[in-house]
Short mmCIF file of the C-alpha atoms (twelve columns), coordinates in Angstrom:
data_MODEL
# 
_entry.id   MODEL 
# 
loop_
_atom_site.group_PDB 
_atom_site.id 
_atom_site.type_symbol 
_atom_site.label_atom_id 
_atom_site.label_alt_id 
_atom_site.label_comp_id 
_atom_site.label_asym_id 
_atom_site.label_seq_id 
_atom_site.Cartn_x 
_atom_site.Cartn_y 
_atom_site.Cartn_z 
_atom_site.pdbx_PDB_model_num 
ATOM 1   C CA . UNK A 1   3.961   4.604   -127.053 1 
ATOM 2   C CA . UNK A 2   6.745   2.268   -128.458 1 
ATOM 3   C CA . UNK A 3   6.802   -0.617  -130.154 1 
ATOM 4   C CA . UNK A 4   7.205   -3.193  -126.755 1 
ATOM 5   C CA . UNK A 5   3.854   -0.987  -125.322 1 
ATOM 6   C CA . UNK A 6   1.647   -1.458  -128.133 1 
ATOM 7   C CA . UNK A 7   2.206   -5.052  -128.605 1 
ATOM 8   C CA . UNK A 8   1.734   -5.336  -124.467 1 
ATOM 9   C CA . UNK A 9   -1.666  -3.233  -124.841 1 
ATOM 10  C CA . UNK A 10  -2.942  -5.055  -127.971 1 
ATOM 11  C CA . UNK A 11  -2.206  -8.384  -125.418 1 
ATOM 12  C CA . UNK A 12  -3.741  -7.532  -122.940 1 
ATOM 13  C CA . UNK A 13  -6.467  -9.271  -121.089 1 
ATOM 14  C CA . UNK A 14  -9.971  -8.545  -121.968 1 
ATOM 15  C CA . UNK A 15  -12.758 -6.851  -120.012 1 
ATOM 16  C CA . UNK A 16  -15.199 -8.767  -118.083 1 
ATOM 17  C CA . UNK A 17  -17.908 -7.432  -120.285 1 
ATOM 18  C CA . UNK A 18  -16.480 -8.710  -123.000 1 
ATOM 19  C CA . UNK A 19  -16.741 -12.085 -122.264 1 
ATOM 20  C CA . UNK A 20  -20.434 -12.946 -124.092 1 
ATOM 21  C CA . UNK A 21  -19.298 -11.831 -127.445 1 
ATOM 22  C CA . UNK A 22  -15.803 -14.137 -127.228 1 
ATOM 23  C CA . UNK A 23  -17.515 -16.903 -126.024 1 
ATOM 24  C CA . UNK A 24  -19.831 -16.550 -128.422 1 
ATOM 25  C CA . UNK A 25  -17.741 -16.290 -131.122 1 
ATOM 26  C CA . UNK A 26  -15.691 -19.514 -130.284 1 
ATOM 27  C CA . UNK A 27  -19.026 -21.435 -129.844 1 
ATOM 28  C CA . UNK A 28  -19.831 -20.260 -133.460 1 
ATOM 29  C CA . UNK A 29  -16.463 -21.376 -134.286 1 
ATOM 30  C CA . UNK A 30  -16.391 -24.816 -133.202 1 
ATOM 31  C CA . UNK A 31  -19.910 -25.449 -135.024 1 
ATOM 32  C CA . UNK A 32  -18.500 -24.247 -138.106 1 
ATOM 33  C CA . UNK A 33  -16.292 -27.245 -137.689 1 
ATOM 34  C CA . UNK A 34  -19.166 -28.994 -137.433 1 
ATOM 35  C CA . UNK A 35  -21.742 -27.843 -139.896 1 
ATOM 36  C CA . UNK A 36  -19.818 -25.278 -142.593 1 
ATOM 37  C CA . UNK A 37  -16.571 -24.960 -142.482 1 
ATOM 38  C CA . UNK A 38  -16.301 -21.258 -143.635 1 
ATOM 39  C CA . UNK A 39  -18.871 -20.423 -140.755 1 
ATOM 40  C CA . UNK A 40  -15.318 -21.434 -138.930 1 
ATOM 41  C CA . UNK A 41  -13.154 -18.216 -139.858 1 
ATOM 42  C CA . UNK A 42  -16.104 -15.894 -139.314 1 
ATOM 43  C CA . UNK A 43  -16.103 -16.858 -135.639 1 
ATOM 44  C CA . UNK A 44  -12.479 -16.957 -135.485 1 
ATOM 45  C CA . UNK A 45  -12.414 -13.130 -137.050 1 
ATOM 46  C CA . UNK A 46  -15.139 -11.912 -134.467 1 
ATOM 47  C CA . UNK A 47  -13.665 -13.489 -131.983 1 
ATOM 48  C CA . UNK A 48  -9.928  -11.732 -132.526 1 
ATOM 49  C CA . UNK A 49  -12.162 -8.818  -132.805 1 
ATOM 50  C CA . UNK A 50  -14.039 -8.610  -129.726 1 
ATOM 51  C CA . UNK A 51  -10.144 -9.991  -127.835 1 
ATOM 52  C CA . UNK A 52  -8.264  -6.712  -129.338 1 
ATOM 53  C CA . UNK A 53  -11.939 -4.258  -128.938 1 
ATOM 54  C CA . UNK A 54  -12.403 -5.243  -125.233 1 
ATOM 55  C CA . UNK A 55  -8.523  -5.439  -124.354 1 
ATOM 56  C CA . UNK A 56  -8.115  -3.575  -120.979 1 
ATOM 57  C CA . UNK A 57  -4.382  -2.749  -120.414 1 
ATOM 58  C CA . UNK A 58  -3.137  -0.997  -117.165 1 
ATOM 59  C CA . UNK A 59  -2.010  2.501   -116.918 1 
ATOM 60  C CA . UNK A 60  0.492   3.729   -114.975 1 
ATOM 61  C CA . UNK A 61  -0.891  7.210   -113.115 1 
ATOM 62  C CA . UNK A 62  0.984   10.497  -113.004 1 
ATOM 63  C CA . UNK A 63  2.939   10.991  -109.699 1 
ATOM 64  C CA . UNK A 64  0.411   13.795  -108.792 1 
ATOM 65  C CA . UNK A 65  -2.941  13.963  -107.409 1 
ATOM 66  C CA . UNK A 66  -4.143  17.645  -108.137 1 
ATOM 67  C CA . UNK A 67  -4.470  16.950  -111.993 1 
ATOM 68  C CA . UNK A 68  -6.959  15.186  -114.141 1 
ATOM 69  C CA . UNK A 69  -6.217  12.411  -116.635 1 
ATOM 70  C CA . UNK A 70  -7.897  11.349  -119.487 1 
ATOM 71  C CA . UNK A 71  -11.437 9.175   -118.581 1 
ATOM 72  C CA . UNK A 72  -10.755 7.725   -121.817 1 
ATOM 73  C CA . UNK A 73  -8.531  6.918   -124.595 1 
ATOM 74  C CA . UNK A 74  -9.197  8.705   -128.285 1 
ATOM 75  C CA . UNK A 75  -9.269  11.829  -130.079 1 
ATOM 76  C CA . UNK A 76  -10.033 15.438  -128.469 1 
ATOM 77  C CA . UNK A 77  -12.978 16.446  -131.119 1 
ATOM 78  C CA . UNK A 78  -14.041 19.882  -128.859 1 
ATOM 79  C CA . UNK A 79  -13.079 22.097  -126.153 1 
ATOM 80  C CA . UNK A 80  -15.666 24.027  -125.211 1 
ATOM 81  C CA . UNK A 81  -17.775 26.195  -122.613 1 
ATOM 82  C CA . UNK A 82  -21.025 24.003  -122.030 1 
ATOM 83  C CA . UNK A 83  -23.527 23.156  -119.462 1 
ATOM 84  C CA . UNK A 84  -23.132 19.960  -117.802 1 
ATOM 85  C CA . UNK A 85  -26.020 17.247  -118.374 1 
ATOM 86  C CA . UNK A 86  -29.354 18.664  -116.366 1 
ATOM 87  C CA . UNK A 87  -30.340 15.381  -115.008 1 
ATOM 88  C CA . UNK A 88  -27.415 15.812  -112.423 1 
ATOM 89  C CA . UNK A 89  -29.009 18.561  -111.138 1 
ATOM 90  C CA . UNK A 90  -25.743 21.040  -110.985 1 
ATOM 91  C CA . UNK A 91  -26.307 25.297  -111.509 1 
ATOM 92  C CA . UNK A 92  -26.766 25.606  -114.941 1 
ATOM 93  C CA . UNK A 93  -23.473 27.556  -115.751 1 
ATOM 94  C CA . UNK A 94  -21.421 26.700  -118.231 1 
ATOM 95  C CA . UNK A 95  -17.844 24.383  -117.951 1 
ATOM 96  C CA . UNK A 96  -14.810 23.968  -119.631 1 
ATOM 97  C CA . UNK A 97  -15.442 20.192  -121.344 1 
ATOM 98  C CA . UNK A 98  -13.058 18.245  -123.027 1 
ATOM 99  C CA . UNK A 99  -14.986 15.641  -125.704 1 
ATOM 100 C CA . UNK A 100 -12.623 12.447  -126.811 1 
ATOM 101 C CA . UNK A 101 -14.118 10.242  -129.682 1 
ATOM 102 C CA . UNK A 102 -13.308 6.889   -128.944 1 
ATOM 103 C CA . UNK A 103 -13.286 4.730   -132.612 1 
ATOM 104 C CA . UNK A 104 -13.573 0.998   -132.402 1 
ATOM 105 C CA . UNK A 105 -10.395 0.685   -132.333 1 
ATOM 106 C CA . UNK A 106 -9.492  2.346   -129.003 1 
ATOM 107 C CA . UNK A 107 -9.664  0.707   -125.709 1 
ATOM 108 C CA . UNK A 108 -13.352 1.289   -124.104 1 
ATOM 109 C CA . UNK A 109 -12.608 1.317   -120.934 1 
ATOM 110 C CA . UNK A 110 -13.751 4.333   -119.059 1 
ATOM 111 C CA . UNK A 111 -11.657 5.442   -116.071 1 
ATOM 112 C CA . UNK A 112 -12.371 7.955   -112.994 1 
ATOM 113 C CA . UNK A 113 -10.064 11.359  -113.970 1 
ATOM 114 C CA . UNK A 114 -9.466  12.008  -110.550 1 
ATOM 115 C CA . UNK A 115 -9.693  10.784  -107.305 1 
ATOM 116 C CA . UNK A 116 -13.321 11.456  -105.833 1 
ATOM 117 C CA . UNK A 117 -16.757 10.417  -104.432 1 
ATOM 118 C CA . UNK A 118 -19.586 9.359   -106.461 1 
ATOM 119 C CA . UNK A 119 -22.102 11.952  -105.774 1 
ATOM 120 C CA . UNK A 120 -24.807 10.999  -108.344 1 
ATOM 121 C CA . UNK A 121 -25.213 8.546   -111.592 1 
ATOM 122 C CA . UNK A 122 -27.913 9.517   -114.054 1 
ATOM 123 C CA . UNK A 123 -28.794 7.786   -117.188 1 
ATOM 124 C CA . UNK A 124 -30.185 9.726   -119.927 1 
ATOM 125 C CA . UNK A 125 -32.141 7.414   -123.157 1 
ATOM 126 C CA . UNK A 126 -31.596 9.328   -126.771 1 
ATOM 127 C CA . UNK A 127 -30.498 9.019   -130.108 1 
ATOM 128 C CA . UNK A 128 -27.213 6.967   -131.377 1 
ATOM 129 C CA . UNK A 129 -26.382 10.298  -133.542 1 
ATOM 130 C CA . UNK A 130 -22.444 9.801   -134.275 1 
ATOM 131 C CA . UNK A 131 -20.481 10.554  -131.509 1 
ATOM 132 C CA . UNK A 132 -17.523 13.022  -133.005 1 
ATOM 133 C CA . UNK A 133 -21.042 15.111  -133.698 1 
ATOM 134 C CA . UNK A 134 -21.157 18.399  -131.383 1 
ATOM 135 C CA . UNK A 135 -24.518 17.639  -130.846 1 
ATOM 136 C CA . UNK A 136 -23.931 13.681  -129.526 1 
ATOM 137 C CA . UNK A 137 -23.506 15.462  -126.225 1 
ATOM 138 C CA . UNK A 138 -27.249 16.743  -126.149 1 
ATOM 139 C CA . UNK A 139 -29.035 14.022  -128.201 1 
ATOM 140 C CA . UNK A 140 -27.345 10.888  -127.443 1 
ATOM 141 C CA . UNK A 141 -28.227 8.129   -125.071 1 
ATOM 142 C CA . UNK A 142 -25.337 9.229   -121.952 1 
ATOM 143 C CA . UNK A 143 -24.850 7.915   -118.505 1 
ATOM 144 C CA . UNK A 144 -23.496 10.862  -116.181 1 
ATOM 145 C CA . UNK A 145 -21.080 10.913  -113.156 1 
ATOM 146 C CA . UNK A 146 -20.943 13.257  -110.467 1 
ATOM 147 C CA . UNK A 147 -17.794 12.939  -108.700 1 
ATOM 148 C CA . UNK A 148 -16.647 15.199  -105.682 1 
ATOM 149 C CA . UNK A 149 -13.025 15.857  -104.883 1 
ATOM 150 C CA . UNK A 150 -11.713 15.750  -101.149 1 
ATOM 151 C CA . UNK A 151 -11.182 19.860  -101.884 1 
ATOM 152 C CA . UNK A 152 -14.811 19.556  -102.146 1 
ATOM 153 C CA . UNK A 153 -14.423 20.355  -106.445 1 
ATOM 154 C CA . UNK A 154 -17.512 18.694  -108.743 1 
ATOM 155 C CA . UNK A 155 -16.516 16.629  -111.970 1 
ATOM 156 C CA . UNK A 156 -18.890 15.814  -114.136 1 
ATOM 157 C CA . UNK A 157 -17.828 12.417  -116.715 1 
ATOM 158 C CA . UNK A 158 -20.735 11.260  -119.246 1 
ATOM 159 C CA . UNK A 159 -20.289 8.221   -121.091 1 
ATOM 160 C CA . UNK A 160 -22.155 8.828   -124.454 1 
ATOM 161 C CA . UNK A 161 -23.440 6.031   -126.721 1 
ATOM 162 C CA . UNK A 162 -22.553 6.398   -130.657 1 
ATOM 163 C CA . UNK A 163 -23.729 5.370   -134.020 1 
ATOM 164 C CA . UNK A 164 -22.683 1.979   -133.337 1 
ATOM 165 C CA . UNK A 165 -22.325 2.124   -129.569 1 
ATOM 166 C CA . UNK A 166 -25.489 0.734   -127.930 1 
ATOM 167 C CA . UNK A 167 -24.301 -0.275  -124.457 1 
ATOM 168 C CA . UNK A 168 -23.144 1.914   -121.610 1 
ATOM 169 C CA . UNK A 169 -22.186 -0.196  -118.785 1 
ATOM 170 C CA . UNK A 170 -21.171 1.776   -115.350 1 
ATOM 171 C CA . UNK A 171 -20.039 -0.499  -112.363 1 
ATOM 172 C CA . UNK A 172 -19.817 1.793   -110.170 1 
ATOM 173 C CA . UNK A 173 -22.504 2.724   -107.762 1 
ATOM 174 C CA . UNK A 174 -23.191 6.520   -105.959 1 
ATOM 175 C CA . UNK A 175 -21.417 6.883   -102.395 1 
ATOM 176 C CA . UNK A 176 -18.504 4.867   -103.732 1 
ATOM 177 C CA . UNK A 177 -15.201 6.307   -103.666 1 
ATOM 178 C CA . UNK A 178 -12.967 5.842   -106.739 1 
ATOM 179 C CA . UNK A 179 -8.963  6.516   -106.829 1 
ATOM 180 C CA . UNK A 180 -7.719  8.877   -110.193 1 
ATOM 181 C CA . UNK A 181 -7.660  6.556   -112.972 1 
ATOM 182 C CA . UNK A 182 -9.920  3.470   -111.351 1 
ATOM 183 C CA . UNK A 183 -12.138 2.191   -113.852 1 
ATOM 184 C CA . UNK A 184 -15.786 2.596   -113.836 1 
ATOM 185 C CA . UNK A 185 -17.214 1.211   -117.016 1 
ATOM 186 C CA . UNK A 186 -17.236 0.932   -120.236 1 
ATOM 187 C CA . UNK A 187 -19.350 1.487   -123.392 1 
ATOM 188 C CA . UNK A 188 -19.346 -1.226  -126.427 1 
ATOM 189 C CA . UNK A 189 -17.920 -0.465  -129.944 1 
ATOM 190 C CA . UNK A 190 -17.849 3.148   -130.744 1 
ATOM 191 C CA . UNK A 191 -18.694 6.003   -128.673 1 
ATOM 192 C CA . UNK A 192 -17.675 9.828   -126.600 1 
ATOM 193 C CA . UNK A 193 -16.428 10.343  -123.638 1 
ATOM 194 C CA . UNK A 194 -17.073 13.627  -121.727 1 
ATOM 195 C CA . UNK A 195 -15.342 15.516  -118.954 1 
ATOM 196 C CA . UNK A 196 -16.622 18.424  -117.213 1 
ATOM 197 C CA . UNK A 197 -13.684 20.215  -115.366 1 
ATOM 198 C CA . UNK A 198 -14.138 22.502  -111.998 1 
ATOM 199 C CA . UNK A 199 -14.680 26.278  -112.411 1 
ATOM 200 C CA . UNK A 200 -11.011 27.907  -112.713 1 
ATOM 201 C CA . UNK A 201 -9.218  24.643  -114.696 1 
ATOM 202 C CA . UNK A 202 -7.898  25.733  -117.316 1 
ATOM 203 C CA . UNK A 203 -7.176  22.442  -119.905 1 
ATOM 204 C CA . UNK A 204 -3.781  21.365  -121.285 1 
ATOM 205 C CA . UNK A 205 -4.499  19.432  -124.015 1 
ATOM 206 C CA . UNK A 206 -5.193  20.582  -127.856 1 
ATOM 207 C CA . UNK A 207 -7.975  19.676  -130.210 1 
ATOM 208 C CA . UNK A 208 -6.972  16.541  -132.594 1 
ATOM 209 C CA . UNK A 209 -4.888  15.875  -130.051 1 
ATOM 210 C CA . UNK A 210 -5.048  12.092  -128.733 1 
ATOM 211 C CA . UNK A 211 -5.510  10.588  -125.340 1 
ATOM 212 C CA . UNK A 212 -4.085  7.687   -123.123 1 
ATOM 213 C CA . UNK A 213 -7.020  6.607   -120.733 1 
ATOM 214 C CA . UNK A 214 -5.896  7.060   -117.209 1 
ATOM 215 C CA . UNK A 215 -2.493  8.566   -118.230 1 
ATOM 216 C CA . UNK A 216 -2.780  11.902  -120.523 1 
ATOM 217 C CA . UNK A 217 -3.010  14.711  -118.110 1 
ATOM 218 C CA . UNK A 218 -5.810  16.859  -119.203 1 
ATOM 219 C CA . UNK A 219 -5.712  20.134  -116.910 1 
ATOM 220 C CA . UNK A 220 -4.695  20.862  -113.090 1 
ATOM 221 C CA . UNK A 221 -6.390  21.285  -110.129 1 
ATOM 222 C CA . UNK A 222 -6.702  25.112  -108.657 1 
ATOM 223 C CA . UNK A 223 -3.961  25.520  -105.993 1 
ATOM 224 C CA . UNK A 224 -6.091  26.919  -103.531 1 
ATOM 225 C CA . UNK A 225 -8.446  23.414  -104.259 1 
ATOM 226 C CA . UNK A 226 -5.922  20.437  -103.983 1 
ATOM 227 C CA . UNK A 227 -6.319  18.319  -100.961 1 
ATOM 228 C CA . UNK A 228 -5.342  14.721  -100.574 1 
ATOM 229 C CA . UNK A 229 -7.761  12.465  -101.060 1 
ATOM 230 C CA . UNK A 230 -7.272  8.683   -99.013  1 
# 
């Protein structure tokens, strides 16, 4: 990303659930002017905080529709063979799934990998264990997507709560189609994203390696499984 396409991300205009926290911190600002001054900068400082942590820049989508993007922007932490999350009721065999660490300072917008209908949403309550932990995958509070390509492939995406994270918000609801990189939620300050690809994908990106919600291409579909979806 150059220089012109971070300063257009850092600018860009906040999510909607965002909104609370920078109105909130203006309000605090302007009674600052009224009560104690230095009260003042605090609210400006939370409030350029909570501008730049909930900025939600558009991506612009690879010219393909039998890969997978990134759900999320932030670090690869694990590649693995796991079991998706039980509460969405899949065989219990194990997956590849690709973990990305999202730091507060990474957008937190959450975005579909592919194109696909929502076959199931199921939250999960737990712990707010740090999220580059292996284990934040088991033990953490997670909200889990069950998507279904038009080949008739399953994707699994889990939004996982962190140390700090303690809202997952998912505006989506189950029957609702979503296009490859639509956004579906978003989880506040701090957190993991999850993505459990199809039997047979085999994933092209590297541990430690870092991700562009919505853009990064993060494996491909089968041959024999790629079918437009409208």
């Amino acid at each position: 990303m150059n220089i012109a396409e971070t300063v257009k991300s850092v600018m860009s205009p906040p999510h909607k659930a965002g909104y609370p926290f920078i109105i909130g911190g203006i309000a605090v600002a302007v009674i600052g002017l009224l009560l104690w001054y230095p009260l003042t900068w605090l609210g400006l400082l939370f409030t350029v905080f909570c501008l730049y942590f909930f900025r939600d820049p558009e991506r612009v989508l690879p010219p393909r529709q039998d890969v997978f993007v990134a759900p999320a922007d932030g670090l690869v932490v694990s590649i693995e063979q796991a079991i998706p999350p039980a509460e969405l009721g899949l065989a219990p065999e194990p997956r590849t799934r690709v973990a990305i660490f999202l730091s507060v300072l990474d957008v937190h917008v959450n975005r579909a990998p592919i194109g696909g209908t929502v076959q199931k949403i199921a939250y999960h309550p737990g712990l707010f264990l740090s999220a580059a932990e292996d284990k934040a995958s088991d033990d953490n509070e997670r909200n889990s997507l069950l998507l279904r390509t038009a080949g008739g492939q399953d994707v699994v995406v889990v939004q996982i709560a962190g140390l700090i994270a303690r809202r997952i918000l998912c505006e989506v609801a189950e029957g609702q189609t979503l296009l490859a990189g639509q956004r579906f939620g978003i989880i506040r300050f701090g957190s993991r994203t999850d993505l459990y690809l199809p039997p047979g994908c085999q994933p092209l990106v590297a541990v430690g390696q870092r991700m562009i919600g919505g853009e990064t291409v993060i494996a491909e579909l089968p041959a024999a499984a790629v079918t437009t979806f409208p």
